[in-house]
C-alpha positions, -999 to 999 in steps of 0.1 A, spaced: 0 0 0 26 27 7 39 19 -28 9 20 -44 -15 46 -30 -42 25 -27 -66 32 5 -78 10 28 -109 3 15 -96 -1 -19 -68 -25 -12 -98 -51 6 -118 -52 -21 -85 -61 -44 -83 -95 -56 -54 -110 -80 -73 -109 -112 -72 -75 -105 -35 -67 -106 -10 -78 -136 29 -75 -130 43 -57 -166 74 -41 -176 70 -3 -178 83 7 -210 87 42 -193 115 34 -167 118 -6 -182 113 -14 -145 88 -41 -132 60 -28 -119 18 -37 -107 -8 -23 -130 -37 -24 -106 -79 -16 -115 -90 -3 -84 -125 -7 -69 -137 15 -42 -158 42 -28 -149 64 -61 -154 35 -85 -138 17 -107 -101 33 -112 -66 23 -124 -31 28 -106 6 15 -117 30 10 -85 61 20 -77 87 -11 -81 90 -20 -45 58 -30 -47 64 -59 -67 80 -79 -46 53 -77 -19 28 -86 -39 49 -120 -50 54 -130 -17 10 -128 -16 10 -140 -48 30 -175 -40 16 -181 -2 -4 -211 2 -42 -206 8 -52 -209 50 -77 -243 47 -89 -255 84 -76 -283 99 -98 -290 126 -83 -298 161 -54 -311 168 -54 -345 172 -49 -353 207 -34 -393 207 -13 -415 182 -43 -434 169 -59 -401 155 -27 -391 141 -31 -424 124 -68 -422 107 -61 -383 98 -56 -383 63 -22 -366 48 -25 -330 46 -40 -313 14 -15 -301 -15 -2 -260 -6 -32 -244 -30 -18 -210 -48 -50 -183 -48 -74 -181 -75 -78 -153 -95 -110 -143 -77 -99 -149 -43 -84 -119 -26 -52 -106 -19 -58 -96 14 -83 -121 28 -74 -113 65 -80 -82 85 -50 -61 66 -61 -29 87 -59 -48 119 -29 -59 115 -12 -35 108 -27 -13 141 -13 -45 163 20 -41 143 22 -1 150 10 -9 186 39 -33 193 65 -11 178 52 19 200 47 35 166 6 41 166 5 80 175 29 107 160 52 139 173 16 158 172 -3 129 194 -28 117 161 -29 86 159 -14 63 126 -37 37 108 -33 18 71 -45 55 60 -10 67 65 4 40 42 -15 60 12 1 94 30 35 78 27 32 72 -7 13 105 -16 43 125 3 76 104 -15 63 106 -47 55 148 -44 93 155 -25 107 128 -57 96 157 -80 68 138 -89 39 158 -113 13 166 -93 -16 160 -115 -5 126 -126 -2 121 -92 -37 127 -82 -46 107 -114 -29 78 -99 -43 79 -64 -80 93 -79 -79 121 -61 -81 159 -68 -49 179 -72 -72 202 -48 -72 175 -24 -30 172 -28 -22 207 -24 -49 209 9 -39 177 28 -3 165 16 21 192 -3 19 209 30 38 184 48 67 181 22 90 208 31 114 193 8 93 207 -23 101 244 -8 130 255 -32 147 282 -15 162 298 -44 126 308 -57 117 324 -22 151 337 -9 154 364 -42 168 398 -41 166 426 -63 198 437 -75 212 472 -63 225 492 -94 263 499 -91 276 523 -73 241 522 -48 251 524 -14 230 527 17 247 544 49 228 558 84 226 596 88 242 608 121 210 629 127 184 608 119 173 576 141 198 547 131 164 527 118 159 553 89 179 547 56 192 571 29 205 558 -4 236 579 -18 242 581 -52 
C-alpha cells in the first residue's frame, strides 16, 4: 500500500485478477498495474517497483484451509488423512483475505509506533500518505499524481504538499533585487539609526 496509493478500502476489495505485474516501458522497471474498486469506482493505478516484490510474496503463499483440532493421541494421528496439496490463490480470491487494517494497528502498537510527534494517531491510512508525500518530494507531477491515487490535485495541495517541506525551493523564495552599481545605503548621524538614505 505505501507503494501504491491504494486506500484501505480499496486495497480489501483487491483481488489478484485485478493486478498484472508488466514491464514499464517508461522506466523498463517491473511494476503492478492495478484496477482499483472503491468508494470512487472503478479506477486504475501502476505502483512504484518495490511494490512488486510484496505482492509475490502474496502472490506464492499457500491458501489458510482449516484443519480442525489437533489430534490429541497416536491413533488419530493415524486415521487423519495426509494434509492437502499447498493451494496458490485463484484469480478471484483476494489478496488480502485477513483483517489487513488490523494488522497493521497491532503491528504499529507493538512497535510503540501508533501516535505521531503531534499525538494523532497512525492507521493503514498513513500508508497512502506515505506514498502520496515520497512521490511529491521525488519531483513527482502533481496531476498525474492525483490521477494515480483518484484524487483531486485540490485534495493534494490541501492535505499533503503541505507536509513536504522538501518541495520548498529556497532559491525561488530567498530572491533579491539587484542594487544598481555604485548604490550604497549608509545611516545619517542625525536621523534615528532605523531610517535609511541611499547615496548616489
Amino acid at each position: 500500500m505505501a507503494n501504491t496509493g491504494l486506500r484501505p478500502d480499496e486495497a480489501k476489495n483487491l483481488q489478484h485478477r485485478d493486478v498484472q505485474m508488466v514491464k514499464d516501458e517508461a522506466t523498463g522497471e517491473l511494476i503492478l498495474e492495478i484496477d482499483v474498486r472503491g468508494k470512487r469506482g472503478v479506477g486504475y493505478c501502476k505502483s512504484m517497483p518495490g511494490a512488486v516484490k510484496a505482492y509475490q510474496r502474496l502472490l506464492n503463499r499457500g491458501k489458510w484451509e482449516p484443519q480442525g483440532r489437533k489430534p490429541r493421541s497416536e491413533k488419530e494421528k493415524a486415521r487423519r488423512p495426509e494434509p492437502l496439496p499447498l493451494k496458490l490463490p485463484e484469480p478471484t480470491d483476494l489478496v488480502f483475505p485477513g483483517d489487513h487494517s488490523g494488522l497493521f494497528n497491532k503491528f504499529l502498537g507493538q512497535e510503540n509506533l501508533k501516535f505521531d510527534r503531534e499525538g494523532k494517531p497512525r492507521t493503514a491510512y498513513s500508508l497512502r500518505h506515505t506514498y502520496i508525500c515520497l512521490r511529491l518530494i521525488e519531483g513527482a507531477d502533481i496531476y498525474a499524481l492525483a490521477k494515480n491515487c483518484r484524487t483531486s490535485v485540490e485534495m493534494i495541495q490541501k492535505f499533503y504538499a503541505a507536509h513536504t517541506k522538501d518541495m520548498l525551493d529556497a532559491s525561488s523564495i530567498n530572491v533579491r533585487k539587484p542594487r544598481k552599481r555604485g548604490q550604497a545605503v549608509e545611516a545619517r548621524t542625525d536621523e534615528p539609526f532605523f531610517l535609511l538614505r541611499a547615496r548616489t
